[in-house]
C-alpha positions in Angstrom: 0.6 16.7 -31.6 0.1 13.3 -33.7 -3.5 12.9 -35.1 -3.5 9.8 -32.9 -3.6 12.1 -29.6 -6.1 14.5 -31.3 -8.2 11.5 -31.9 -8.1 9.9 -28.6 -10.9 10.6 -25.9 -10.0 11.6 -22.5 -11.5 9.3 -19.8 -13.1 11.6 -17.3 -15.1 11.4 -14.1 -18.4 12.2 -16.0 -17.4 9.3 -18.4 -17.4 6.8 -15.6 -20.8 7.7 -14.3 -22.0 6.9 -17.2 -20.6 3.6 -18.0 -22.0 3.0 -14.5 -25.7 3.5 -15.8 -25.2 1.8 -19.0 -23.6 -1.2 -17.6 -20.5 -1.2 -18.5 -17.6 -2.3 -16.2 -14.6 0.4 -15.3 -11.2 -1.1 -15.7 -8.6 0.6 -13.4 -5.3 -0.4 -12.2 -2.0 0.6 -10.2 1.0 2.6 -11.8 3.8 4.9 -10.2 6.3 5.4 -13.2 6.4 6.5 -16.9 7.3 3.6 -18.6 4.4 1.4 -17.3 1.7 3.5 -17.6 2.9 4.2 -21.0 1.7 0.8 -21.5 -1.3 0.4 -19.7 -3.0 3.2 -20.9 -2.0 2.6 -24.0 -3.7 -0.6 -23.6 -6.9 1.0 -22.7 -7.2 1.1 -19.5 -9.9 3.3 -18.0 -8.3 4.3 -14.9 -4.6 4.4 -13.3 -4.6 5.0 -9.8 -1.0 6.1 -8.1 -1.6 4.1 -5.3 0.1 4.5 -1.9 0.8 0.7 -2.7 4.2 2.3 -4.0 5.1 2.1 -0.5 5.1 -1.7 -0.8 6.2 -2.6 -4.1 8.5 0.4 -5.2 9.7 1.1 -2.2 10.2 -2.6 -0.3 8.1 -1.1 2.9 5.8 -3.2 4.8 3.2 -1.1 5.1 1.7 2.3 2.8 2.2 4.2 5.9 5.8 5.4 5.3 5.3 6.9 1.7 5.4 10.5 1.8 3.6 13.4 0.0 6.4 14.4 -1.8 7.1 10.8 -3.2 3.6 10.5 -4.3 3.8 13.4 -6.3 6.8 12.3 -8.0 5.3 9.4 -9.1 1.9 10.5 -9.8 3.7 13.1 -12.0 5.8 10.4 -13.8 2.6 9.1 -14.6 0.9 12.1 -16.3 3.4 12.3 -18.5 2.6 9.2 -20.1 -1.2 9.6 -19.8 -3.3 10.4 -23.2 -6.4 8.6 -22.1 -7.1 7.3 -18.6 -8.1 9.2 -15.8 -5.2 9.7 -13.4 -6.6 9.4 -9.6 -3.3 9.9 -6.9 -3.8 8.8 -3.6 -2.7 11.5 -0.8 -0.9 9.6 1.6 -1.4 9.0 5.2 -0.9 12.1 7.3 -1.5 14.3 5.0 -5.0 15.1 5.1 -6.4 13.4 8.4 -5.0 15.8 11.1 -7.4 19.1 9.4 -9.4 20.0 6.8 -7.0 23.0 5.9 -4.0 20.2 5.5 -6.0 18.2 3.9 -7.0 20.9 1.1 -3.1 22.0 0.9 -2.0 18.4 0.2 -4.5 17.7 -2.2 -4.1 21.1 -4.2 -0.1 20.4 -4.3 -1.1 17.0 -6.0 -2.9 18.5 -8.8 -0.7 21.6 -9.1 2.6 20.1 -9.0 1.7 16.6 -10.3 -1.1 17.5 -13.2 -3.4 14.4 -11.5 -7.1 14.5 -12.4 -8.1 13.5 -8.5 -7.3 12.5 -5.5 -8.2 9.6 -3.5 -8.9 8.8 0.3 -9.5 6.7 3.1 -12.3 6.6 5.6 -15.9 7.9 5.8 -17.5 10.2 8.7 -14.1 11.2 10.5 -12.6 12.5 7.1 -16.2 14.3 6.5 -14.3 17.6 6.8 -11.4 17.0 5.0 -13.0 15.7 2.2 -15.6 18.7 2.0 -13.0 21.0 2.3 -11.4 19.3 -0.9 -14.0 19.4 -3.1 -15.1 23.2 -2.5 -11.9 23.8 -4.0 -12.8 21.7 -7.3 -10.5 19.0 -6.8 -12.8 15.3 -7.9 -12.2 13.0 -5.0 -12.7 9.2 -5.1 -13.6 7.5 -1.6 -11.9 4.6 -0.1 -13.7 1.6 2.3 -13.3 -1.5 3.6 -10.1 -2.8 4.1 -8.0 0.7 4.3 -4.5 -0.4 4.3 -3.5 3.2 5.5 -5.7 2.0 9.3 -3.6 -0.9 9.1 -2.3 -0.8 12.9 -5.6 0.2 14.0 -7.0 -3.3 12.7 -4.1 -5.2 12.9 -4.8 -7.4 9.8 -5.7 -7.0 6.9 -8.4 -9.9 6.9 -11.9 -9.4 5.1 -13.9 -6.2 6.3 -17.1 -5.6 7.4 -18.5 -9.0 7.9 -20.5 -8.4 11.3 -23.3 -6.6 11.1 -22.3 -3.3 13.0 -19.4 -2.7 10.8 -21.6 -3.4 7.4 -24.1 -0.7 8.1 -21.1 1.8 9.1 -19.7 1.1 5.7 -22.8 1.4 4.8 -23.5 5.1 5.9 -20.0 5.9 5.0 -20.7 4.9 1.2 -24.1 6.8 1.2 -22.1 10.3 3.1 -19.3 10.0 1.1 -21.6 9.8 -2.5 -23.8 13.4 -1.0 -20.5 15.2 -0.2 -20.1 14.8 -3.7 -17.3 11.8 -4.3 -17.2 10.8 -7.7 -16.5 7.1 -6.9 -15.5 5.0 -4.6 -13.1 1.9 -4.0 -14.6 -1.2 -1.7 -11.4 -3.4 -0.8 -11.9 -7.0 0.6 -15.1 -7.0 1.9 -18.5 -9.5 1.2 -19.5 -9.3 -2.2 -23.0 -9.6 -1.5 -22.3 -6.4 0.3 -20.3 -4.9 -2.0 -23.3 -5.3 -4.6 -25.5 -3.7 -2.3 -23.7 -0.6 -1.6 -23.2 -0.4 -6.2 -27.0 -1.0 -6.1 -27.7 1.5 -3.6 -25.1 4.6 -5.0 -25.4 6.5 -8.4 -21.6 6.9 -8.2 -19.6 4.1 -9.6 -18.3 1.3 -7.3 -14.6 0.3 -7.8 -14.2 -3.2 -5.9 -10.9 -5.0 -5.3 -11.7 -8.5 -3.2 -15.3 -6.7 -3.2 -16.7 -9.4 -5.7 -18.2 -9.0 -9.3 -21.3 -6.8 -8.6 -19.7 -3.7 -8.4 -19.1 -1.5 -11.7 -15.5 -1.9 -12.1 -12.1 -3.7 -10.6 -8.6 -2.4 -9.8 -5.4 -4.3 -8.8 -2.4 -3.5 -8.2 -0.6 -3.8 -11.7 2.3 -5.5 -10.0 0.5 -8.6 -8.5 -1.6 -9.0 -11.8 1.4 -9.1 -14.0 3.1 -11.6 -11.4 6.4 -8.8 -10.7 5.7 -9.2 -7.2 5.7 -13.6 -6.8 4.8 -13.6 -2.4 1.4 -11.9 -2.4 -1.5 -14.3 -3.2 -4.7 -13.7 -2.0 -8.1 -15.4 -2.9 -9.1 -12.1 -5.3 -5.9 -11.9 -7.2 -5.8 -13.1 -10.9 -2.2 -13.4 -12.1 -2.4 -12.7 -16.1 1.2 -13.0 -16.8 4.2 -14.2 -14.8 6.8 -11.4 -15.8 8.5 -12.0 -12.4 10.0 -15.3 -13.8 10.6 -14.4 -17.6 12.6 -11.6 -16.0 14.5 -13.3 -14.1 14.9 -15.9 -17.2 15.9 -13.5 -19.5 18.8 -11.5 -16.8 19.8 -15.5 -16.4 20.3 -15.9 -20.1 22.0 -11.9 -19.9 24.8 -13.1 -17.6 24.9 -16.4 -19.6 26.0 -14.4 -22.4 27.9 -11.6 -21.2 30.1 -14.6 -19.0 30.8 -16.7 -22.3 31.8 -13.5 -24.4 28.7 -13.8 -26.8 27.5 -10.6 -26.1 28.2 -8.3 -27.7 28.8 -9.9 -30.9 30.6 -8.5 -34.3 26.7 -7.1 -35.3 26.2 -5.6 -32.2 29.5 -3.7 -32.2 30.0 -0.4 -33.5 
């Protein structure tokens, strides 16, 4: 091992709690292969999550729905492998911890066994109450999900801002607040009200990941696929585009064929 890796500090759950009570923001993004979050963490980043977003922009589905426990743990163990700093969170994938408790605790221990993840992430508040307690009396750190949970997506049948009308609020409400005493160690808020979203930060000791949740929270995540502008048809109002790879991709496979059609390439130096 290089004196680089000896010298690099592991990001870990504890780590995040406290940036969350000195102030400081949690940076956390998407990755689901090697190469990338080779990069990314490399970069810094605080947090990868292997998102169930693979289903959409690895996969060309429509929905997360489809993605399978198996694929996740192929990714999220693609990912490990690159990982000398961030915390590694995998998201179990629908249907595999919603029908029981005991399925729930299987999927999630085959994630950390077979993929080396540091946690596991999921979707919902009361009626995963089980499933979620049953996880972490087996030690496994588990990271909540509310809002907008893509994985309910027929069930709402848009994926519109959350949690606007009252009723809904003070569920997600309760949900943060039962899903910080089981013992999560964070939690994601996707597209609802920031002023809520800053409530619920204020209100929990455990750090509030928002994505289309507003600034108040006490860190953000995207999907590292819309930020870097690989995927060019998803724009909503929260997304920041910080580079437009998609187009100097396509540019540079342009100037590839350019080449390769003309004869320059290869030329006499780049012949053996």
């Amino acid at each position: 091992m290089s004196v680089h890796k000896q010298n690099i500090k592991k990001v870990t759950t504890h780590q995040l709690s406290a940036m969350k009570e000195r102030g400081e923001k949690i940076s956390m993004l998407t990755a689901y292969d090697y190469s990338m979050a080779k990069i990314l963490d490399g970069a810094g980043i605080d947090v990868l999550l292997v998102g169930d977003s693979a289903s959409n922009v690895m996969a060309g589905n429509e929905t997360t729905l489809p993605i399978t426990l198996d694929h996740m743990i192929y990714h999220a163990s693609s990912v490990v492998k690159a990982v000398d700093r961030a915390l590694v969170v995998v998201d179990i994938p629908f249907g595999s911890y919603q029908g029981s408790s005991s399925e729930a605790l299987r999927s999630a221990i085959r994630i950390m066994k077979e993929s080396g993840g540091h946690a596991v992430k999921v979707e919902g508040g009361e009626e995963i109450k089980e499933s979620v307690e049953r996880i972490l009396s087996a030690g496994v750190p588990v990271m909540g999900h509310l809002g907008l949970t893509p994985q309910s997506i027929y069930k709402f049948g848009t994926y519109t801002v959350r949690a606007k009308e009252e009723e809904e609020a003070n569920k997600l409400i309760a949900d943060a607040k039962l899903l910080e005493k089981l013992g999560c160690f964070a939690l994601v808020l996707e597209k609802i009200p920031s002023t809520l979203a800053e409530r619920v930060a204020k209100e929990l000791t455990i750090p509030v990941i928002g994505i289309g949740a507003g600034a108040g929270v006490d860190g953000q995540v995207l999907v590292v696929h819309d930020m870097l502008g690989i995927t060019q048809d998803f724009k909503p109002r929260f997304l920041r585009r910080y580079a437009d790879i998609g187009s100097m991709m396509t540019e540079a496979v342009h100037h590839y064929i350019s080449d390769v059609k003309s004869k320059d390439f290869p030329n006499e130096k780049e012949c053996y």
